[in-house]
C-alpha atoms as one frame of an Amber mdcrd trajectory, in Angstrom:
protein
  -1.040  22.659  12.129   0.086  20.464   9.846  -3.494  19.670   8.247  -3.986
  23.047   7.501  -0.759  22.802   6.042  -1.382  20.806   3.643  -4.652  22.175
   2.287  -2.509  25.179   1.986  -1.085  22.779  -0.756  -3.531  21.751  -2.502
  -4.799  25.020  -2.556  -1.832  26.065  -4.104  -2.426  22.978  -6.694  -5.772
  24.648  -6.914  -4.531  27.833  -8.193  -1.843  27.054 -10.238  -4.558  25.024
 -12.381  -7.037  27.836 -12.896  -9.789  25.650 -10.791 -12.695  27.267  -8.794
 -11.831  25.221  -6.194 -12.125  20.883  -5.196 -14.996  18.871  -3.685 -13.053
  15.538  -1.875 -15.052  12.625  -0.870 -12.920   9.587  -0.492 -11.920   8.520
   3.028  -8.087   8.144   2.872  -7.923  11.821   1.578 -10.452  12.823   3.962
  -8.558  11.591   6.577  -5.619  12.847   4.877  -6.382  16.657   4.746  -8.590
  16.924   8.499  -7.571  14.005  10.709 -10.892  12.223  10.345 -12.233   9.177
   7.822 -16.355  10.377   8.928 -18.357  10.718   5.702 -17.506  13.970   4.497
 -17.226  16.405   2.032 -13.992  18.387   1.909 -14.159  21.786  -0.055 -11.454
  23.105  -0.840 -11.203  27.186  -2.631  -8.099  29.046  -3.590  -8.578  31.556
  -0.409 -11.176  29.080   1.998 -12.368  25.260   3.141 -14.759  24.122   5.153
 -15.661  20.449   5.733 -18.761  19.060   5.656 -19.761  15.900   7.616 -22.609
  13.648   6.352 -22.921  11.297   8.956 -20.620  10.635  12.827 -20.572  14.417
  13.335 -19.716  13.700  16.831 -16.694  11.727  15.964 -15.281  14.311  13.619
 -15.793  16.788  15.851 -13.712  15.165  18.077 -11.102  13.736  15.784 -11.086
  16.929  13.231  -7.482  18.395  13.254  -9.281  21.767  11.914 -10.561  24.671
  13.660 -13.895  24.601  15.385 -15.293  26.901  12.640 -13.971  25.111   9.575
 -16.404  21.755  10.465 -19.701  21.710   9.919 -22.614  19.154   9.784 -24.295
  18.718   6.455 -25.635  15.714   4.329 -26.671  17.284   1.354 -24.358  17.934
  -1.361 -26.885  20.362  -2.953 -26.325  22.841  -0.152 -22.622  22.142  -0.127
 -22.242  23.641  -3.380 -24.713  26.320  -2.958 -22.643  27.670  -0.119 -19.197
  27.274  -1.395 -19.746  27.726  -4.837 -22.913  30.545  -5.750 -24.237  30.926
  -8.566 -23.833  28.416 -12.034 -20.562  28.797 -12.590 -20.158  28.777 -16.235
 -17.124  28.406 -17.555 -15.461  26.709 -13.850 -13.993  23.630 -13.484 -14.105
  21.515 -10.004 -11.470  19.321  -9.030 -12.522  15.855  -7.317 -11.492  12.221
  -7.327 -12.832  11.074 -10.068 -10.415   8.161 -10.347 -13.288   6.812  -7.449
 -16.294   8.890  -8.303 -18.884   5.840  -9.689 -20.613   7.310 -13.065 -23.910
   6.968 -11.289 -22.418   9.758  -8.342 -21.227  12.169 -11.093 -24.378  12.644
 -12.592 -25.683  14.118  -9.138 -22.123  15.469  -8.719 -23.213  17.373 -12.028
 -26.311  18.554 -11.313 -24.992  20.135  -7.930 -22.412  21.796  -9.442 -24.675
  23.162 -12.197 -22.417  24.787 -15.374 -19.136  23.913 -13.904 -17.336  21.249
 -15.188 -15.560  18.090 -12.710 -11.544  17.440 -13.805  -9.766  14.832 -12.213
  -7.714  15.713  -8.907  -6.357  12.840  -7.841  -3.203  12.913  -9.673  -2.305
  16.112  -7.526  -3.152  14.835  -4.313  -1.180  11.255  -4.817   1.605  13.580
  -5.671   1.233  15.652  -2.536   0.545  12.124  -1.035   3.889  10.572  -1.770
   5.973  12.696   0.381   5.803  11.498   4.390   5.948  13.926   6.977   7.171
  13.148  10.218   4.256  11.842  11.847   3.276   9.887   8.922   6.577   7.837
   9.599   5.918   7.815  12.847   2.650   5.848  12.314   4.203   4.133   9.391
   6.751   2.621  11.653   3.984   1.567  14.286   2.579  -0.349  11.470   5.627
  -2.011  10.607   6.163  -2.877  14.435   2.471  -4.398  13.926   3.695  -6.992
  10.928   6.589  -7.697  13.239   4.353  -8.873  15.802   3.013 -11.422  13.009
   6.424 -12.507  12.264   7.271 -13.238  15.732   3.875 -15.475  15.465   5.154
 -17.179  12.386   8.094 -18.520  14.279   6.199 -19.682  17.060   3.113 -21.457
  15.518   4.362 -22.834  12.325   4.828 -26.498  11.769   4.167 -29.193   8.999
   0.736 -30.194   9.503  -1.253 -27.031  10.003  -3.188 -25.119   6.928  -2.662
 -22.199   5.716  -5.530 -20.847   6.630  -4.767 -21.448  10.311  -1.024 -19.831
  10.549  -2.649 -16.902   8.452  -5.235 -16.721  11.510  -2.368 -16.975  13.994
  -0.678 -14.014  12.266  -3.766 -11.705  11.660  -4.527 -12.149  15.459  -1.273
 -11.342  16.435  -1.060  -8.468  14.349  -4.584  -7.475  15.435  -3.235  -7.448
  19.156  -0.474  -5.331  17.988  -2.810  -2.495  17.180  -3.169  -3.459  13.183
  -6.908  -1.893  12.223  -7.936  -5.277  10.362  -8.459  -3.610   7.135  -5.970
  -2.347   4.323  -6.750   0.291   1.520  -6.446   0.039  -2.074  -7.502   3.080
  -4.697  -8.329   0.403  -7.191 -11.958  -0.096  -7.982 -13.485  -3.719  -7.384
 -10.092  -4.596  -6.137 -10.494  -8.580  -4.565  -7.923  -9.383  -1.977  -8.423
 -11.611   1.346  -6.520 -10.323   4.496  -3.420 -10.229   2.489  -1.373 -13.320
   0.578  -0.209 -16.504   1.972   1.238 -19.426  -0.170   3.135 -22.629   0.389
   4.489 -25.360  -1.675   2.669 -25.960  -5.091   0.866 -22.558  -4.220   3.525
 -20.814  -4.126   3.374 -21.017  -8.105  -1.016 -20.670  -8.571  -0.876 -16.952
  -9.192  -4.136 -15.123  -9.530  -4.625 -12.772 -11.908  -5.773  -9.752  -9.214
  -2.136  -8.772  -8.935   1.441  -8.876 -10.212   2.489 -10.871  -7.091   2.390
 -14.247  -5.307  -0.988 -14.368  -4.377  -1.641 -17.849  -2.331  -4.614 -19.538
  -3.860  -7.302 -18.251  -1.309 -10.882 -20.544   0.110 -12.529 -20.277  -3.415
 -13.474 -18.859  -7.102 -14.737 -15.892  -4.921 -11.782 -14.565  -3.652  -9.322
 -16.670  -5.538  -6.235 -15.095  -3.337  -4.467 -15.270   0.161  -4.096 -18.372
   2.559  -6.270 -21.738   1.245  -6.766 -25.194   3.293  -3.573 -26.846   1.894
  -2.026 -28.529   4.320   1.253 -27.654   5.078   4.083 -30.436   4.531   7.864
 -30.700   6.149  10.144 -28.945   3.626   7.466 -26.586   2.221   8.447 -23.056
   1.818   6.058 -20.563   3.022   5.450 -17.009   2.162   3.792 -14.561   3.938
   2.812 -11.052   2.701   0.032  -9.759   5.002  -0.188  -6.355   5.599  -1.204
  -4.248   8.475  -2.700  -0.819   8.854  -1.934   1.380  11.681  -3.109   5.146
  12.274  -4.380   4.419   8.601  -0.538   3.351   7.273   0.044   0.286   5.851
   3.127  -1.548   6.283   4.140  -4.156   3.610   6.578  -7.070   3.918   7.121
 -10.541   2.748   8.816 -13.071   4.150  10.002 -16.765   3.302   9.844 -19.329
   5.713  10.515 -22.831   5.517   8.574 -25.715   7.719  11.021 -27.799   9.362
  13.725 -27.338   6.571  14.532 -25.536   3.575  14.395 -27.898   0.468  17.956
 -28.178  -1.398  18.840 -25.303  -2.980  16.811 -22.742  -1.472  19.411 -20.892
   1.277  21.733 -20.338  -1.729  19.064 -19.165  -4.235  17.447 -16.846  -1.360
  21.012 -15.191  -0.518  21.310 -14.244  -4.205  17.731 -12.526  -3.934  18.309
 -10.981  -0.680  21.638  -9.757  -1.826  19.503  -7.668  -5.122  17.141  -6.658
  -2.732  20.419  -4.940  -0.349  22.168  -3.478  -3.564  19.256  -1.893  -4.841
  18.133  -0.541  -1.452  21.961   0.501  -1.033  21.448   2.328  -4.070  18.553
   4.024  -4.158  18.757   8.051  -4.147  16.575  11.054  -5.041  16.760  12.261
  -8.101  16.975   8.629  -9.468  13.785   7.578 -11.840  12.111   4.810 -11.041
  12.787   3.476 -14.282  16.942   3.478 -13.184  15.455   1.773  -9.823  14.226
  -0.830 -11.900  16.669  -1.419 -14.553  19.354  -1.448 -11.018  17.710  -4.711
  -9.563  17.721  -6.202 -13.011  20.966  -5.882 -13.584  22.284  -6.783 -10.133
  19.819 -10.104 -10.512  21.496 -11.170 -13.631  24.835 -10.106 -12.665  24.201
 -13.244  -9.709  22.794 -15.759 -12.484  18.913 -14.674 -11.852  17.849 -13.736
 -15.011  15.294 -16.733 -15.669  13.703 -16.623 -12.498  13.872 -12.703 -11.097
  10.185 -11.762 -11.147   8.892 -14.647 -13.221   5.983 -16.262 -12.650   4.575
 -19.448 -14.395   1.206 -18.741 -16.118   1.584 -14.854 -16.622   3.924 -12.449
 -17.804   7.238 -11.368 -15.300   6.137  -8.387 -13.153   6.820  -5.096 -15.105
   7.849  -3.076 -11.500  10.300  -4.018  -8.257   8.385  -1.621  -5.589   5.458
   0.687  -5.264   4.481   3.785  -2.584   2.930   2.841   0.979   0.768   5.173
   3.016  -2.553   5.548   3.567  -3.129   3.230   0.897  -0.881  -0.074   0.294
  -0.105   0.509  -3.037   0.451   4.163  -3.624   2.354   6.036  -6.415   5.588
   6.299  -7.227   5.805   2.699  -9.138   9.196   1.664  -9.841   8.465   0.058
 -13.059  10.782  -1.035 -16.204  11.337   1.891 -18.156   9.320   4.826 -15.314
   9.724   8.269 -15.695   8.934   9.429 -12.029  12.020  11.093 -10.136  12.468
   9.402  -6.757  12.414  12.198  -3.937  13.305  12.483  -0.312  10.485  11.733
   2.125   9.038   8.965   0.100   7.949   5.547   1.289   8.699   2.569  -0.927
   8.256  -0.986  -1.133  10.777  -3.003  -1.957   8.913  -6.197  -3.670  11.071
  -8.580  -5.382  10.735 -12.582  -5.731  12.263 -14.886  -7.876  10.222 -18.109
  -9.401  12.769 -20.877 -11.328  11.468 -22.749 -14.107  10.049 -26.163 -12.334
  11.609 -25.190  -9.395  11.755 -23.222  -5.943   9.565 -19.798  -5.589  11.363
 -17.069  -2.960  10.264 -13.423  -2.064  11.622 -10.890   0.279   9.689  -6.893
   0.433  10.567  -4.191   2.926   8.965  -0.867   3.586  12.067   1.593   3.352
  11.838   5.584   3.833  13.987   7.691   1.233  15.840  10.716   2.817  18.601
  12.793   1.700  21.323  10.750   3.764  19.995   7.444   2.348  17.342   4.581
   2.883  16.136   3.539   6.133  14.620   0.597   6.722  11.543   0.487   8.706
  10.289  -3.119   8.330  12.216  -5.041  11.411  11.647  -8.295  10.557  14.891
 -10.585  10.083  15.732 -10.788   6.525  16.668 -14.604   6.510  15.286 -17.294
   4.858  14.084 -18.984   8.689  13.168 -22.495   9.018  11.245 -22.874  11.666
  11.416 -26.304  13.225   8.227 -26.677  15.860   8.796 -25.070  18.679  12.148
 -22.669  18.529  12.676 -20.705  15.296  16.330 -20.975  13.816  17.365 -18.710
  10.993  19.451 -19.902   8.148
């Protein structure tokens, strides 16, 4: 079974670090470990787990990909701990999230646990994380069918005239048809994103501060990213960078379009971005640090005459990283950052996320979801790759 699998893993993570055992909470590692996102409480020992539900027993009982005996129904973390771990433990430590445990929890996380002392587990179960299985590409690739099905909306639906906010609606309901779950997970706390980012002319350059990306502007000082109620002119180039979440895994693309026609300039300046995006992806190969990965698209970007406007933006620093993890969480380690350490391996997922921004001038970005394997990269976002101008009612592709 390939849940019990991998808490055979983490128990091994478990042992190798000297820890009494792990107490998970969080829903994407829930879901991770059993099959289910119910409220629960995951216990994990060196030799035994159980999980505890807290509330939609009925669900988990259904969804659970453990055995009958390993679920239980219990609320109260008190008697959680009392049954897996006896006694005060003095002396043990007890690995959790705490990367997402609130101070306010840990304090009755503490008094549970009594003498034993919470370390940090999340760094071991990101790791474990970052390698996909192969139904976690199987899901991974639904998801990426799901974004297509936005795409395909895109060409249909956008004109000059229409908002933002209204193609954004046209693509979130077609991606919501597709089987996209209308949410998308990120293990950063008081993280502030709408539906995912939308920008087009002059907005293409209003970058918030929530992320290093393109954000789009969004309705207000609330939630100051994703698609506004600009109206969209002839000429304007539009990017789109809404996500979907399938099974639980996120797919994450970007694509350019242009409304009516591409301004001058733009078809040239997008084939020298696409064309860093397809070397580095050519590239790409375990064993390579994501530090190389990065320093690979620089240099191919200034080897084409990039170097003022690869990853620049206008009111903040250039982005420090050219791709990030995907699974059950949008942005997931590895980061392929300037100057990273981490050792790409097979199995990963990656996003490819690069955009150029000239001085004064045009704003581009292209992103793919790619899976890493031993005989190379496969792509899994099926999107075209163009620069398209759509022009009303048929979509043409430059």
């Amino acid at each position: 079974m390939p849940f019990e699998n991998r808490i055979k893993h983490l128990q091994g993570s478990i042992r190798q670090r000297g820890l009494a055992g792990a107490v998970l909470f969080y829903s994407r590692d829930i879901l991770y470990y059993t099959g289910t996102a119910q409220p629960s409480y995951l216990v994990v020992l060196p030799e035994d787990y159980m999980l505890f539900v807290r509330r939609g027993f009925a669900f988990a009982e259904k969804e659970c990909g453990l055995a009958p005996g390993r679920i239980a129904a219990e609320s109260r973390l008190e008697t959680v701990t009392r049954r897996m771990f006896p006694g005060n433990g003095a002396g043990q430590r007890v690995g959790t999230e705490l990367d997402v445990l609130t101070i306010a929890q840990s304090f009755v996380w503490q008094r549970a646990l009594g003498d034993r002392k919470l370390v940090n587990l999340s760094g071991d179960i990101l790791a474990q994380r970052m390698i996909k299985d192969a139904t976690e590409i199987e899901s991974l690739k639904k998801s990426c069918a799901a974004v297509h099905a936005g795409h395909l909306r895109i060409v249909a639906q956008l004109r000059a005239g229409m908002s933002e906010l209204a193609l954004s609606a046209e693509i979130e309901h077609a991606q919501r048809l597709a089987g996209h779950e209308g949410a998308f997970f990120m293990r950063q706390h008081d993280f502030v994103m709408s539906r995912g980012p939308l920008a087009s002319g002059p907005n293409l350059r209003r970058t918030s501060g929530t992320i290093y990306t393109i954000t789009g502007t969004g309705l207000s000082s609330a939630v100051p990213a994703g698609p506004s109620r600009r109206i969209i002119e002839a000429g304007d180039l539009v990017m789109v960078d809404i996500p979907t979440c399938v099974d639980g895994y996120h797919a994450d693309q970007s694509r350019t379009y242009a409304a009516g026609h591409a301004p001058a300039g733009a078809v040239a300046l997008y084939t020298r971005l696409r064309e860093t995006a397809d070397y580095l992806i050519d590239h790409l190969r375990p064993g390579m640090t994501t530090g190389e990965a990065f320093a690979l698209a620089l240099e191919h970007a200034t080897a084409l005459g990039l170097e003022e406007s690869f990853l620049g933006f206008e009111a903040q620093a250039p982005s420090h990283f050219i791709g990030h993890g995907v699974g059950l969480e949008i942005n997931e380690p590895p980061l392929l950052a300037r100057n990273g350490k981490e050792p790409l391996m097979s199995g990963m997922v990656l996003a490819i996320e690069l955009h150029v921004m000239q001085p004064g001038g045009l704003t581009l970005k292209l992103e793919d979801t790619v899976h890493l394997t031993d005989d190379g990269v496969e792509l899994l976002t099926v999107s075209p790759r163009a620069l398209i101008v759509v022009q009303g009612d048929p979509g043409s592709e430059s």
